[in-house]
N, C-alpha and C positions, 0 to 999 in steps of 0.2 A: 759483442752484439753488433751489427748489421747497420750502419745508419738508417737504411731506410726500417728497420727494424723499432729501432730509437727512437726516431719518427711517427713508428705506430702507438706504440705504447704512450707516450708523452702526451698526444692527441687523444687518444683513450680514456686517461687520467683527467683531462681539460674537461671532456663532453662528460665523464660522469661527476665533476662535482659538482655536489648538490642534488643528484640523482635518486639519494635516500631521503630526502626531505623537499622535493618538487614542490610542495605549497607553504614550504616558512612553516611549517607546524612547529610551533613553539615545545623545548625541550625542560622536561619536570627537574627537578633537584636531587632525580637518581644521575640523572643524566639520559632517559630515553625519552622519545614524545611523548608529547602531552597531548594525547587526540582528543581528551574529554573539552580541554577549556577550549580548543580550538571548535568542536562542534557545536558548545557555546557561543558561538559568535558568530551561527546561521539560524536566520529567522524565520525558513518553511519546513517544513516537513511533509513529506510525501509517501505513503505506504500502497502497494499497489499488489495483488494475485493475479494469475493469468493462470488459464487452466481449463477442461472441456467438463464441463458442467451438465447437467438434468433440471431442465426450467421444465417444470410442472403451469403449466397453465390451464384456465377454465374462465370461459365467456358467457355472458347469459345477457342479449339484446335487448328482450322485450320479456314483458309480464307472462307471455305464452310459449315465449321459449326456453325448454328445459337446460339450454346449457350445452355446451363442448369441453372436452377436458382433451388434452393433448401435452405428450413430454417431446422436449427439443435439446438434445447431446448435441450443443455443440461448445467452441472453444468462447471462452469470457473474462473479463477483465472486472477487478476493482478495484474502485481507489475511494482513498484515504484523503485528503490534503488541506492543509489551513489558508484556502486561497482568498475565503475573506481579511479583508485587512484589520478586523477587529478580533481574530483566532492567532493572538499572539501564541508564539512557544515561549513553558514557561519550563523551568528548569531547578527543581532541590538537590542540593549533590548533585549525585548520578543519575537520577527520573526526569524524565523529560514528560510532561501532558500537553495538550491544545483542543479546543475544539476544531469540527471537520466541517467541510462539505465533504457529498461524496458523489460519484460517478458508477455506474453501472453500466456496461457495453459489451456490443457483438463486437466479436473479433473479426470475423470473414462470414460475410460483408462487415464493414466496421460501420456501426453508429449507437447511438446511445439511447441504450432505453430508460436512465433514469438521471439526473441531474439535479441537486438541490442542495442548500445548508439548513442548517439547523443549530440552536443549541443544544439539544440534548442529543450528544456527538461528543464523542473523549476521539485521543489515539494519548498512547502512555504504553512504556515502556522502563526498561532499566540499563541504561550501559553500563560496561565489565572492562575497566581499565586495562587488568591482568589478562585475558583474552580478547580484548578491539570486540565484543560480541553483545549482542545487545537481546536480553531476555525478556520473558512475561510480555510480550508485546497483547498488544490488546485497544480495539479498535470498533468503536458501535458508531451507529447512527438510527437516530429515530425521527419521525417526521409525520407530523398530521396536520392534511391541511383541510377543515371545514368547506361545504360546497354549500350552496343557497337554501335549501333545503336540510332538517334532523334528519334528511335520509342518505344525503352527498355525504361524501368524504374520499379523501389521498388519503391512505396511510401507510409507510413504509419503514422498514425495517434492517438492520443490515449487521452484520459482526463478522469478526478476522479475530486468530487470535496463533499465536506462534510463540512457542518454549523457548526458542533459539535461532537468533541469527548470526551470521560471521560477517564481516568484513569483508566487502568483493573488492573495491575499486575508491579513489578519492584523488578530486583534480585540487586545482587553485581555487575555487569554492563550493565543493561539494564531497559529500561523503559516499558510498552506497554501502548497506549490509544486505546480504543475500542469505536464503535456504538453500548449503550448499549437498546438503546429506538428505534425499530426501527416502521418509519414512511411513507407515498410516497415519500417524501422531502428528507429523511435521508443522501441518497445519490445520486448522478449524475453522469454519465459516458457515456463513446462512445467509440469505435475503428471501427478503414477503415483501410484495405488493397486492395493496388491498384497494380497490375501485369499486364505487358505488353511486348512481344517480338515480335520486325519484322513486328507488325501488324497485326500478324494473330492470335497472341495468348495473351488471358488475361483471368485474374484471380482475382475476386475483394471478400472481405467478410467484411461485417459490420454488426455489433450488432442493431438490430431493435425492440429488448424489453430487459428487463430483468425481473424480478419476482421482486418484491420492496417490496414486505412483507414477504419472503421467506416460503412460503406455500409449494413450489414445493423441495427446496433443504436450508436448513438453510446458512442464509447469515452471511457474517462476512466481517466487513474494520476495519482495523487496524493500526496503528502510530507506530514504534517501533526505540528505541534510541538504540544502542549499542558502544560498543566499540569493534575496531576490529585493 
């Protein structure tokens, strides 16, 4: 072999070790990683769909006015996340739960049309040692907030729910599991918004399709572990 051959190989061998285990992920008593105790030892959790959606919407301003109803396809986002500091992840075995805030937003243009916590908010799931894949996912949010008047009120509603995720990506402290097969099944979801003042006025939008093969706008759900 070639010195400068020698040279290459040697250098090859240097840069990739430790290349199979980039974040310390500690190794089980078969002898392969342990990704479960490691994603144990990340305290957010973040779940997130993106995808071109059917927002059903209906306005009604005044006592005299009948109302507008209008559908808007366009691309949407949702998330999941325990960004209150009191929505610890708690973890039995393999199930991970936490309460959520959640997020709800336009994509293009991007802003948010809904933003809130709550208690009555799960995300839980199951990890799959034998496959790094993470099943039953399953993610609500509910929220009612009282207006001055028995006739005000927010109310909002929200769910995700995904049979299977894999394994995309994981750095020095973070995980991602992605939908990488995607199917009609792949995933499940819904939100309502419900608005009402004084009686005369409401305001309701709910998702009445979405696109499930992403023909229209590429979809993406995703699982992500971090530490924060």
């Amino acid at each position: 072999m070639k010195p400068t051959l020698i040279k290459a190989f040697f250098l090859g061998v240097l840069l990739c070790i430790g290349c199979e285990n980039p974040t310390n992920i500690p190794r089980g008593g078969s002898g392969s990683y342990d990704y479960l105790s490691w994603i144990q030892t990340m305290n957010k959790v973040r779940v997130t769909y993106s995808g071109m959606t059917n927002l059903h919407g209906h306005l009604k301003q005044s006592a005299l006015d009948g109302g507008n109803d209008q559908d808007f396809w366009q691309p949407r986002e949702m998330e999941f996340r325990n960004t209150d500091s009191t929505y610890t992840l708690a973890w039995q075995d393999s199930q991970f739960s936490t309460h959520s805030c959640f997020v709800f937003r336009q994509i293009d243009p991007s802003f948010n049309l809904s933003n809130d916590c709550g208690d009555v908010s799960t995300v839980r799931g199951v990890y799959h040692p034998a496959t790094k894949s993470i099943s039953d996912l399953w993610c609500t949010f509910q929220r009612y907030n009282p207006g001055a008047d028995i006739n005000s009120y927010v109310a909002q509603v929200a769910s995700l729910a995904a049979p299977e995720i894999e394994l995309e990506s994981y750095g020095d402290d973070s995980v991602s599991f992605a939908v990488k097969s995607w199917l009609p099944g792949s995933v499940a979801m819904g939100y309502s918004y419900d608005e009402r003042s004084y009686g005369t006025y409401s305001r309701q939008m709910q998702i009445i399709g979405y696109d499930t093969l992403g023909t229209q706008y590429p979809q993406a759900c995703r699982v992500v572990f971090f530490k924060q």
